[in-house]
C-alpha positions as MATLAB code, in Angstrom:
seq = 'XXXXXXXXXXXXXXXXXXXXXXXXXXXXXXXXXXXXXXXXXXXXXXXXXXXXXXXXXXXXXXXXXXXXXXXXXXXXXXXXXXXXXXXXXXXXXXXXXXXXXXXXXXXXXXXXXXXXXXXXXXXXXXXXXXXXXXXXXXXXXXXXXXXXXXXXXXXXXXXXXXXXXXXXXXXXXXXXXXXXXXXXXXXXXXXXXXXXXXXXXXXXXXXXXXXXXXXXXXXXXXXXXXXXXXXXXXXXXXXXXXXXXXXXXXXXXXXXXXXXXXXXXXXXXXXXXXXXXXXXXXXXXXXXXXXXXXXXXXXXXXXXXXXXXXXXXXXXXXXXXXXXXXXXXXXXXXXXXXXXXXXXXXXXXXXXXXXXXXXXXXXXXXXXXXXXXXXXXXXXXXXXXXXXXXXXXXXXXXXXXXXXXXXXXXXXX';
ca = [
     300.317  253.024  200.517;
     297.234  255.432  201.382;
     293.739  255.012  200.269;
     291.698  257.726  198.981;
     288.211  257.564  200.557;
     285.037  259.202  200.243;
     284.679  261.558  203.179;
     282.058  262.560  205.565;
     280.560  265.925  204.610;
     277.790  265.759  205.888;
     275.092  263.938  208.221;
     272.391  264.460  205.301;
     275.206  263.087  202.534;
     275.572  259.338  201.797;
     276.757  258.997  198.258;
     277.949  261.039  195.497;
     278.801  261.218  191.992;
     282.686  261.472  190.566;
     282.425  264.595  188.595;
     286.237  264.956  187.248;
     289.572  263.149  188.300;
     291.979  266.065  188.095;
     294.679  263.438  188.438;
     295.608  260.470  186.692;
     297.492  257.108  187.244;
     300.896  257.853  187.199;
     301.010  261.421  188.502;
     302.706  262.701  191.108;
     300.595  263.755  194.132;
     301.551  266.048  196.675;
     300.081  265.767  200.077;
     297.040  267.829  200.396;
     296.660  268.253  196.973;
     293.196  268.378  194.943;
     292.941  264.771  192.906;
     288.950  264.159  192.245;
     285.917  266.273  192.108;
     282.949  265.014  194.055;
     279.389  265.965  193.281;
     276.474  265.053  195.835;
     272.482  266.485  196.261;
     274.132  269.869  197.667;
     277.541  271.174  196.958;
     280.288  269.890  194.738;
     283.558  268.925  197.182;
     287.288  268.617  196.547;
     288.519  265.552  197.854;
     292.793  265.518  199.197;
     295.117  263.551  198.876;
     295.974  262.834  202.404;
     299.897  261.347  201.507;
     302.424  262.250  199.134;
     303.248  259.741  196.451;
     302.911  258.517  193.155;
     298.557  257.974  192.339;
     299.093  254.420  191.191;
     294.982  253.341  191.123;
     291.775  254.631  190.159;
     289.130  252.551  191.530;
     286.009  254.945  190.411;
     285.744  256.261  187.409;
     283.568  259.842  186.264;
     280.006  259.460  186.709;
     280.218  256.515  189.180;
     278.344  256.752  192.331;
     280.008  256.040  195.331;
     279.317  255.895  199.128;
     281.142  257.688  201.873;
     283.812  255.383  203.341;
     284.606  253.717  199.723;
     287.772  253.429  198.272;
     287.883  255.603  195.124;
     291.882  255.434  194.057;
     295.737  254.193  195.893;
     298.426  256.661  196.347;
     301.940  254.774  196.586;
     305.233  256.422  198.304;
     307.431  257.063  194.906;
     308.938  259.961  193.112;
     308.676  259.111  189.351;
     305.606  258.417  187.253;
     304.132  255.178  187.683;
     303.322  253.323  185.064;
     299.501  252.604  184.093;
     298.775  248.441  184.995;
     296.999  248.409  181.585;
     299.953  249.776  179.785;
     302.042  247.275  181.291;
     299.762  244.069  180.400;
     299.027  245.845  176.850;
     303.646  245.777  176.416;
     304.155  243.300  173.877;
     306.454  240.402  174.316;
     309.974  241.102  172.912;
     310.058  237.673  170.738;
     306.205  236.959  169.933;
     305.612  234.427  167.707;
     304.136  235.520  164.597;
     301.585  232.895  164.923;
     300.116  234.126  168.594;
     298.252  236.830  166.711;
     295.384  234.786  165.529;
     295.095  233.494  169.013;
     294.923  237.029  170.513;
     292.106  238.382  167.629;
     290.267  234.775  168.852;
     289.581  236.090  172.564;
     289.099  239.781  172.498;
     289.273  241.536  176.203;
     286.514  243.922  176.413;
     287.887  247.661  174.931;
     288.980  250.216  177.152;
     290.129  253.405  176.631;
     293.768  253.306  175.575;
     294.388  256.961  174.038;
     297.344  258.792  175.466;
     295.363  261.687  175.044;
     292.250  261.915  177.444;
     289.310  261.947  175.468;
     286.683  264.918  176.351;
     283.497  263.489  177.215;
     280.741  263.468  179.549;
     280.608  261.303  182.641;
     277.515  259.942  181.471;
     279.129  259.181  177.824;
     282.107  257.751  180.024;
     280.311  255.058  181.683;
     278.110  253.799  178.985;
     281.253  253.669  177.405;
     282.451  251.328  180.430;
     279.356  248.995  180.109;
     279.530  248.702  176.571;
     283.219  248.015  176.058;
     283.946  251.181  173.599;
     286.925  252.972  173.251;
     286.120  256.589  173.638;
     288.742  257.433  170.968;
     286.671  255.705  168.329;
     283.530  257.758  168.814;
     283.017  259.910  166.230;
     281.163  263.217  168.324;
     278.500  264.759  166.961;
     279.675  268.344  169.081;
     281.839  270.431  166.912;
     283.755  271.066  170.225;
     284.854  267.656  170.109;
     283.340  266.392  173.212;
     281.464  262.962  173.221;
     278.130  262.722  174.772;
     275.994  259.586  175.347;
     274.768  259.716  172.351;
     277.541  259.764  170.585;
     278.075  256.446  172.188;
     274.840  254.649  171.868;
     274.984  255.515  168.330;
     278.844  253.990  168.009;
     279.524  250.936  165.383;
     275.976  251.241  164.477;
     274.714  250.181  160.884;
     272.015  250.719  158.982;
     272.521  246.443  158.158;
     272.200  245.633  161.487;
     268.618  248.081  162.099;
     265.461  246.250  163.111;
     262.655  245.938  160.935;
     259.894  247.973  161.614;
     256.210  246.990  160.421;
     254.021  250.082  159.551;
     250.232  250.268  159.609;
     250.386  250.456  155.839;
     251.705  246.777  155.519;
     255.183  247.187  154.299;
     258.575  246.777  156.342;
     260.704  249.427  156.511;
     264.020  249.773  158.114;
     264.787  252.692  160.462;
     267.918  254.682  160.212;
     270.384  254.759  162.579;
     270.258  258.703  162.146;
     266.766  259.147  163.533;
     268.052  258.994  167.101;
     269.443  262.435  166.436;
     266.007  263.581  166.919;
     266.229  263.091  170.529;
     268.816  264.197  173.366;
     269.199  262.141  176.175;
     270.936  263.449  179.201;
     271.275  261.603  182.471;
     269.658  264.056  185.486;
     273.028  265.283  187.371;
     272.392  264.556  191.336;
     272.129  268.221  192.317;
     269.584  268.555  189.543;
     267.258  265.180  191.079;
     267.450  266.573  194.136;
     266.267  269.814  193.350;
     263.204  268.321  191.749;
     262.759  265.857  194.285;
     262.583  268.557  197.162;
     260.497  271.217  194.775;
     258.198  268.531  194.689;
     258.213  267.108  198.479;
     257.307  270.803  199.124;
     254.510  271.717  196.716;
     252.833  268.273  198.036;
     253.292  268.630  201.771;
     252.848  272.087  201.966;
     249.403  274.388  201.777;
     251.276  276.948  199.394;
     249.629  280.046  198.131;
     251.068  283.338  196.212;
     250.212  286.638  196.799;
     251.037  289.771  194.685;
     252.070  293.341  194.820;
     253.857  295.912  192.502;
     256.269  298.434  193.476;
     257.225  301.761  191.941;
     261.106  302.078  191.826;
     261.204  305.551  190.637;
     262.509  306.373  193.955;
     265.199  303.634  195.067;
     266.522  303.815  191.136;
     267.156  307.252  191.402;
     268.819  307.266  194.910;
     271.100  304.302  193.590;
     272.212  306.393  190.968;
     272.891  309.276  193.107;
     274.987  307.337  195.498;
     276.595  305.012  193.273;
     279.734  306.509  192.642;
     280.762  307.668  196.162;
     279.349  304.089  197.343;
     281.807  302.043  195.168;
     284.621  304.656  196.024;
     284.126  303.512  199.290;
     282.920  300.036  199.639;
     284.523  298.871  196.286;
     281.228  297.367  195.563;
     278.567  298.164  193.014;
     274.843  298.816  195.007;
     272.441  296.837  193.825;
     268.936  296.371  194.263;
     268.990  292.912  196.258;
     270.648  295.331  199.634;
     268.149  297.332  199.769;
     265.521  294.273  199.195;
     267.222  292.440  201.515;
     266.874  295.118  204.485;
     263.525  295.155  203.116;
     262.643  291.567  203.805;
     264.473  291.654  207.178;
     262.138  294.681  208.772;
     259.011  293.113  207.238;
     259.857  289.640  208.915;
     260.419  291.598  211.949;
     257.004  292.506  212.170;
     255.181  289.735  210.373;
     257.232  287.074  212.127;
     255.202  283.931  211.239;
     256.768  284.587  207.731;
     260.279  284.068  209.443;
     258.758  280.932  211.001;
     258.630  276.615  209.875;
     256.677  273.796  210.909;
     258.449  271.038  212.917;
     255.500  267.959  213.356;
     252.590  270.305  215.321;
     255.218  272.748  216.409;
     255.714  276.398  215.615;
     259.537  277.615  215.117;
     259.575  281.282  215.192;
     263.358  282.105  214.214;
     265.008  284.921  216.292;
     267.528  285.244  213.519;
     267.512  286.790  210.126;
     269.236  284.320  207.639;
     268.090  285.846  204.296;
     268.911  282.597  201.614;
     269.005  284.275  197.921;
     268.696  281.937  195.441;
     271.564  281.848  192.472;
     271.216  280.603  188.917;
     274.403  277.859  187.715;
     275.085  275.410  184.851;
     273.621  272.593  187.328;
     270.579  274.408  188.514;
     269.530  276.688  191.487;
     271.336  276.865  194.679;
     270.450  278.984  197.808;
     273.080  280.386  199.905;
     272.951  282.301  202.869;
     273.629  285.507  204.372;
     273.855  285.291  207.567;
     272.347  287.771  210.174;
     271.193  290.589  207.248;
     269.535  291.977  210.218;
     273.101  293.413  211.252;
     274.969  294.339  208.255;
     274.585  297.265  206.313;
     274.101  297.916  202.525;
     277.978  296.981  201.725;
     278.075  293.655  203.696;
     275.248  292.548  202.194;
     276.192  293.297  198.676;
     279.958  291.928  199.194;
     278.312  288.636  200.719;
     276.139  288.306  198.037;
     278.827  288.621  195.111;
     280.658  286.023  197.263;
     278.479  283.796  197.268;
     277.095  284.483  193.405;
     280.908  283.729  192.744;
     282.111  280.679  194.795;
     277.907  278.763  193.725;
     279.239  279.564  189.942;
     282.797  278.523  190.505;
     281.265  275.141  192.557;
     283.128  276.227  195.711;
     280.280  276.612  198.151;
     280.302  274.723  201.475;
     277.563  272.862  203.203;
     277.413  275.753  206.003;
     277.247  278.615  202.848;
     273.652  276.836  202.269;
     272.231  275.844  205.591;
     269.878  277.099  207.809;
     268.236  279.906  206.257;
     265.117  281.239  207.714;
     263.649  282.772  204.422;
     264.611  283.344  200.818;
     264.398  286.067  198.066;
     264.677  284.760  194.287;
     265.076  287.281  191.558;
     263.219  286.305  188.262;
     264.120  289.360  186.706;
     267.713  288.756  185.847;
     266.308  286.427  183.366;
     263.226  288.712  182.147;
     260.540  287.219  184.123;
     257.272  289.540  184.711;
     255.548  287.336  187.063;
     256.017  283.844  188.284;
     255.100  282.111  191.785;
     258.174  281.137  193.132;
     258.101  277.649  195.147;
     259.186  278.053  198.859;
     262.704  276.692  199.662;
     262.964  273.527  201.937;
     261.305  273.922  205.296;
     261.004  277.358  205.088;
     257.450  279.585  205.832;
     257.924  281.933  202.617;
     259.701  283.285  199.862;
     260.156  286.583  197.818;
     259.849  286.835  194.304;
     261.275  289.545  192.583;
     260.814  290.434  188.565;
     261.536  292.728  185.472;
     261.273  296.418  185.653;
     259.085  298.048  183.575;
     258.227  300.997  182.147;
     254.100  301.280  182.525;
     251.500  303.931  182.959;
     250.463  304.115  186.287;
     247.932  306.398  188.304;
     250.065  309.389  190.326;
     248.183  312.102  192.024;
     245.448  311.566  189.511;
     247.238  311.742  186.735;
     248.518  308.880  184.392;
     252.513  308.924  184.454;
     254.951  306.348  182.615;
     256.660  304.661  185.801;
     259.338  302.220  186.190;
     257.407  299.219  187.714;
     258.158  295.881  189.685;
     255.657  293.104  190.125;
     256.879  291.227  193.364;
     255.361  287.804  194.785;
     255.529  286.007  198.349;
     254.917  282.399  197.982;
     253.901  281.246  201.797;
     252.600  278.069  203.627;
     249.119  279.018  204.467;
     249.247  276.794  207.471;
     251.283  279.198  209.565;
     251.235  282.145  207.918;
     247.267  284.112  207.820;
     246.251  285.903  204.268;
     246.574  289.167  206.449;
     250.183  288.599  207.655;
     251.122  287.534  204.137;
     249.691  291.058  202.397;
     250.747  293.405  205.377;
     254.475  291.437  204.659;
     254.679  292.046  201.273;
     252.749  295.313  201.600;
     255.943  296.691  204.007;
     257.810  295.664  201.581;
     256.638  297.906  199.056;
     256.406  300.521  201.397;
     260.120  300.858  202.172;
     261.186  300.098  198.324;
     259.399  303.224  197.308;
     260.733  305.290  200.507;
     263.771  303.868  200.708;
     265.261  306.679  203.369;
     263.072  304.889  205.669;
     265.411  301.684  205.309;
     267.427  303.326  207.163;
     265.107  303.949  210.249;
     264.634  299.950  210.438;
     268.133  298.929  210.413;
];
């Protein structure tokens, strides 16, 4: 017999959250094979089975939380199927008296889920399920998918007999239907998502943050992308994109402005000496921020490659605990989504962050003249504790400056 436990990831990571069994009693597990998804406050991890056998308990279902070290499900040497212990007690006897069923119906066991087929639900729906004693195969889902959500479940074997009385101002009782809690969706925070809102908020109160703005003409860097985009994929099998040449943009600026590249540890200055550019990636579960390490040495095509890695494993849920830590600064792009200008909150301990947004088409001043221009507004979000009002414009002013004269990217790699 082996024991699945929950394992160490990290120093930082206590408990987390069953997301999805992918295996379930009865099934044959190979050794080292994927049996349970676990979610925690960074990264979602695959937990292994260490043994080969037959999984024979589940001692955690979806949506429980459970510490590192805990027992979550058995794994049994055997080669078959093994049979579910609830299936076994639920066998009837072979000669039952007809008179036992009375006696049964008299002392109900609370109601588990006892559909062959598993039931598609929520992990939230799941355990209120759990608490409440209420077969998941009886809830009627509102989805037209077919999946049951927690509402779906508070709202179960509910009557409009059994509503409360409600006394208006105007005298009269009335009775409220069950179908006004359709007005309102209730979903559970997931753990990456209280996290994120816990540390947005740790650093908007214990930081001195301020924004500063700038706008960049990318007549120049759009038309040199689409000069060099077809001999560039040809031979890096990569699109270009915009965030390379941002990102070598950021890295030369924090070269010279490198309070921007710094943190605050207690009354202590950390100036990084390396160039870990975090870029910040959109998912079902909210924003992560992985890194790419040492920008300061790639060139366009590592960048861009590392970047579609990383885009790829944060929407697939594959990223690792090292694919997010220790980043010295971080560039968030607003304009994927439409944004024209926002002040983007700094990432963890970090000095300062780069907002990027929408390009438009506006008139703008040239030589004197008013021409129609394709326009960025950009933002860098800093902690004004470190980092001087005249570090924070000349950094996002060398920014600009190598955007529009992108050639000159090339004299600061």
């Amino acid at each position: 017999m082996a024991e699945i436990k929950v394992p160490e990831l990290a120093e930082s990571i206590t408990e987390g959250t069953i997301a999805q069994w992918v295996k379930k009693v009865g099934d044959r597990v190979e050794k080292g094979e994927f049996i349970v998804e676990l979610e925690t406050d960074k990264v979602n991890a695959e937990i292994i089975s260490e043994e080969a056998g037959v999984l024979t308990q589940i001692l955690a279902e979806e949506g429980d939380t459970v510490l590192v070290g805990q027992v979550i499900a058995v794994v049994e040497a055997g080669e078959g199927a093994a049979p579910a212990p609830a299936a076994q007690e639920a066998a009837p006897a072979p000669a039952a008296p007809a008179q036992e069923a009375p006696k049964a119906a008299a002392a109900p066991a609370p109601i588990v889920e006892t559909s062959n087929e598993r039931v598609v639900a929520s992990p939230a729906a799941r355990k209120l399920a759990r608490e409440k004693g209420i077969d998941l195969a009886a809830v009627s889902p509102v989805d037209p998918q077919g999946r049951v959500r927690v509402q779906d479940v508070a709202a179960h074997g509910t009557a409009p007999a059994a509503a409360a009385p409600i006394a208006t101002n105007n005298g009269p009782v009335v009775f409220a239907p069950a179908a006004e809690s359709d007005r309102v969706t209730i979903e559970k925070m997931s753990r990456r998502r209280q996290t994120i809102a816990k540390r947005l908020l740790e650093v908007k109160q214990s930081t001195a943050m301020l924004t500063t703005f700038n706008e960049i003409d990318m007549t120049n860097i759009m038309a040199l992308r689409k000069r060099k985009q077809e001999q560039f994929v040809k031979e890096n099998d990569i699109k270009l994109g915009f965030m390379s040449f941002f990102t070598k943009a950021v890295v030369a600026a924090l070269k010279k402005y490198p309070y921007v590249n710094a943190q605050i540890n207690g009354d202590e200055i950390h100036l990084n000496n390396f160039f870990d550019i975090g870029i910040a990636v959109s998912t079902e579960e909210g924003l992560v921020v992985p890194v790419v390490r040492d920008a300061n040495a790639k060139n366009f095509a590592d960048i861009e490659k590392d970047i579609a890695d990383l885009a790829k494993k944060a929407r697939d849920k594959k990223l690792g605990l090292n694919d997010m830590a220790g980043g010295s600064f971080t560039i968030t792009n607003g304009g994927v989504f439409g944004s024209l200008m926002s002040t983007p909150i700094m990432n963890g301990t970090q000095a300062g962050i780069l907002g990027m947004h929408s390009i438009v088409q506006r008139p703008v001043a040239v030589n004197g003249e008013i021409e129609i221009r394709p326009m960025m507004y950009v933002a860098l979000s800093y902690d004004h504790r470190i980092i001087d009002g005249k570090d924070s414009v000349g950094f996002l002013k060398t920014v600009k400056e190598l955007i529009e004269n992108p050639e000159d990217l090339l004299l600061n790699s």
